[in-house]
N, C-alpha and C positions, 0 to 999 in steps of 0.2 A: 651418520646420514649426511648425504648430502645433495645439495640441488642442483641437476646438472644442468635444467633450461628454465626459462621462464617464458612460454609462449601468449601470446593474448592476440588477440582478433577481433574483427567488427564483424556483425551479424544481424542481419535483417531481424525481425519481428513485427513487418506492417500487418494491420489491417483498416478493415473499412471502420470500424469504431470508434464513435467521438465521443467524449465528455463534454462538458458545458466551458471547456477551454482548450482544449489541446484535441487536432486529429492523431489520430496513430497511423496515419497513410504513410509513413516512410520512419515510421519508427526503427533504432535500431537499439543493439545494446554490443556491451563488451563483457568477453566472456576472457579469463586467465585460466594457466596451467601451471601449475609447479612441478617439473618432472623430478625425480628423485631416483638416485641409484640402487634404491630399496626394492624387495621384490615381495609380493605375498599373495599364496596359492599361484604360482609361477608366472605372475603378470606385474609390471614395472608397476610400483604404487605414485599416483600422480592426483594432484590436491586442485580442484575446479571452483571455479568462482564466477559470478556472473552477476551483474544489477537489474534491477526491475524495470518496467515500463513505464512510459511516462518522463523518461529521461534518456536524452541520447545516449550514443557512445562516447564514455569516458574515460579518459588515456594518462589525465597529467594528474600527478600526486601533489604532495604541499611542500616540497624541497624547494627554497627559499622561493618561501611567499609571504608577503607581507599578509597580516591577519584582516579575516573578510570573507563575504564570498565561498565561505563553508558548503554551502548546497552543492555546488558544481566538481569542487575536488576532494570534497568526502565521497563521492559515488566512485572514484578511485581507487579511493584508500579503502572504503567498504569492499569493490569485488575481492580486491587483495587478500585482504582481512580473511574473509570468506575462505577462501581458497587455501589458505594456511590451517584453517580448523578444519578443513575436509582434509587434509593433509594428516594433521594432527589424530584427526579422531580412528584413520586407516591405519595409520603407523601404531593406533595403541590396540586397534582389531576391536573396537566396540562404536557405539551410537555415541553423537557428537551430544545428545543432551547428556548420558551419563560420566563422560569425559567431563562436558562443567560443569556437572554437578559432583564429581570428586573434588573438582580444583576451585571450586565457590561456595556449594554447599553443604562442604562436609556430608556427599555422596547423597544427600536426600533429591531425590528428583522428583517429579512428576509425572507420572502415567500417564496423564490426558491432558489436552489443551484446548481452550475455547476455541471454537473456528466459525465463520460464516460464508455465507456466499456473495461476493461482491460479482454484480454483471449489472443489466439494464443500462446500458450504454446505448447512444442515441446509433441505428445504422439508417441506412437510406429505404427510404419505403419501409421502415419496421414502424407499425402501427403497434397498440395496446395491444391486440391481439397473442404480434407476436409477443411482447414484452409479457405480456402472463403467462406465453407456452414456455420461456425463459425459465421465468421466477416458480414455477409448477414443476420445471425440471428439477429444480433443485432441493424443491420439500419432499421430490420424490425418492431423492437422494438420502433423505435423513436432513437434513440442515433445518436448524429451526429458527433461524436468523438469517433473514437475507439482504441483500441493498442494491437502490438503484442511483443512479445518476438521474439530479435535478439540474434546472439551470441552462440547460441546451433548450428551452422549446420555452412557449410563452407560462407565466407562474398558472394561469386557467387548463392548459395543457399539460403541467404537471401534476397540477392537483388532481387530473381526471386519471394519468398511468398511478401514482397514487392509491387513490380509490379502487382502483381495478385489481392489483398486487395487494393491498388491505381485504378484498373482497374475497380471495384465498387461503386467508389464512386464519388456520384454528387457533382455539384459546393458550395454546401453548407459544406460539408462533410469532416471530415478530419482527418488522420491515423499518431500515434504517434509510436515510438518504443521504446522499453524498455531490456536494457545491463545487467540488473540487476547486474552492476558494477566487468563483468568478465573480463574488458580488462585490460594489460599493455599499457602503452602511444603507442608504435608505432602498437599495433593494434585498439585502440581505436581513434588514427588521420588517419589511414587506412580506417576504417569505417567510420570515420567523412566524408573522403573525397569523399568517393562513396558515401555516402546519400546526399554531398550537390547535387545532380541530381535531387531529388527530394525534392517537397514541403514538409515537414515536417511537422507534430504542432511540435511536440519537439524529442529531441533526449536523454533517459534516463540513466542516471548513468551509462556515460559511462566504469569509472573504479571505483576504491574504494573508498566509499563514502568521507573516511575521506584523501583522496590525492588529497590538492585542488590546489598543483602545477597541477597536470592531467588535475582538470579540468579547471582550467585556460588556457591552453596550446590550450587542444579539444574546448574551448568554442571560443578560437581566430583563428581556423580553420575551426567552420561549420560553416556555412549559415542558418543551422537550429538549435532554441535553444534548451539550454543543462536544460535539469530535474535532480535534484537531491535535497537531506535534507531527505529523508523519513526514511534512516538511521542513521541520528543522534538525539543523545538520550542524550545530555544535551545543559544546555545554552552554555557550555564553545565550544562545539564544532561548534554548532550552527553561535557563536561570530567568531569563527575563519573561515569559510566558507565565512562571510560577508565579512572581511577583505582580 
């Protein structure tokens, strides 16, 4: 086999949706292609990749870089990455979990995966209202875990979307919230301490990912537990989180 292109591109994916830091008004992302001289069921086989929201378009890899700064050029090296295992998994003609689970776990996979519903994003003029027509779509869905975004509106105004999305949901059911890591310590143990009122599944990132005196601090004040890792982006930071 061999790769005859390597295409990548920039790509819109705004919208009117904000978190309690970041608009996504002119979000975009990068998406690659691995084209290959391969062919199966008579279409060129070609390996896609793309990174998630929340983070621009990223182009530069870690080819002499001094070490640092991991967030920014592992969303790189990740679409890449990505795009080689969709490559890989076409080239072998089955599903990319069964592929590594022959090459990691000695072929035992997993059937099913926990999933939830992340939305409750702050938009303009969406009141509670809409936010429970939101959160009500998705239990209608099946989903029995959902989340919303805190921290965009004052802590009295979250605790009332809160209450409303709690007010939904059956004994099975159950609503997480997500900081997306805007708070300093004394409003992020502020908020700890009004949510321990409620049941919780978790409480997410509450300040900055990589201030794990914070979360240490917040994690010995709630009652409900603390989410966080999604923004670190090496081992070394990773190792220090542990610790």
């Amino acid at each position: 086999m061999k790769i005859l292109d390597i295409v990548d591109g920039v790509f819109p994916i705004s919208s009117a949706i904000e978190n309690a830091y970041i608009s996504f008004a002119e979000m975009t992302c990068s998406v690659v292609a691995l084209v290959t001289d391969q062919f199966r069921d008579g279409e060129r086989v070609a390996g896609f990749g793309f990174h998630s929201n929340g983070r621009y378009d990223q182009q530069v890899m870690m080819t002499n870089e001094k070490p640092g700064g991991h967030g920014e050029r592992s969303v790189a090296v990740g679409t890449l990455d990505m795009a080689m295992w969709d490559l890989a998994s076409k080239l072998e003609g089955k599903p990319l979990y069964k592929l590594l689970a022959e090459r990691y776990r000695n072929g035992n996979s997993d059937e099913s995966v926990y999933v939830y519903a992340a939305g409750g994003y702050y938009y303009p003029d969406k009141g509670i209202d809409g936010l429970t027509d939101e959160m009500q779509s998705y239990l209608d869905l099946g989903y029995d875990t959902i989340k919303i975004k805190i921290g965009g509106a004052s802590l009295s105004e979250d605790c009332r979307r809160i209450e409303a999305v709690l007010a939904l949901l059956g004994q099975s059911q159950t609503l997480a919230v997500d900081a997306n890591g805007c708070f300093d310590l004394p409003l992020a143990l502020e908020y700890a301490n009004a949510l321990n009122q409620y049941d919780l599944k978790w409480y997410e990132e509450p300040g900055d990912p990589l201030d794990y005196e914070l979360l240490a601090e917040v994690a010995a004040g709630s009652r409900n537990p603390i989410a966080t890792g999604e923004n670190l982006f090496s081992t070394q930071d990773a190792r220090n989180l542990i610790r």
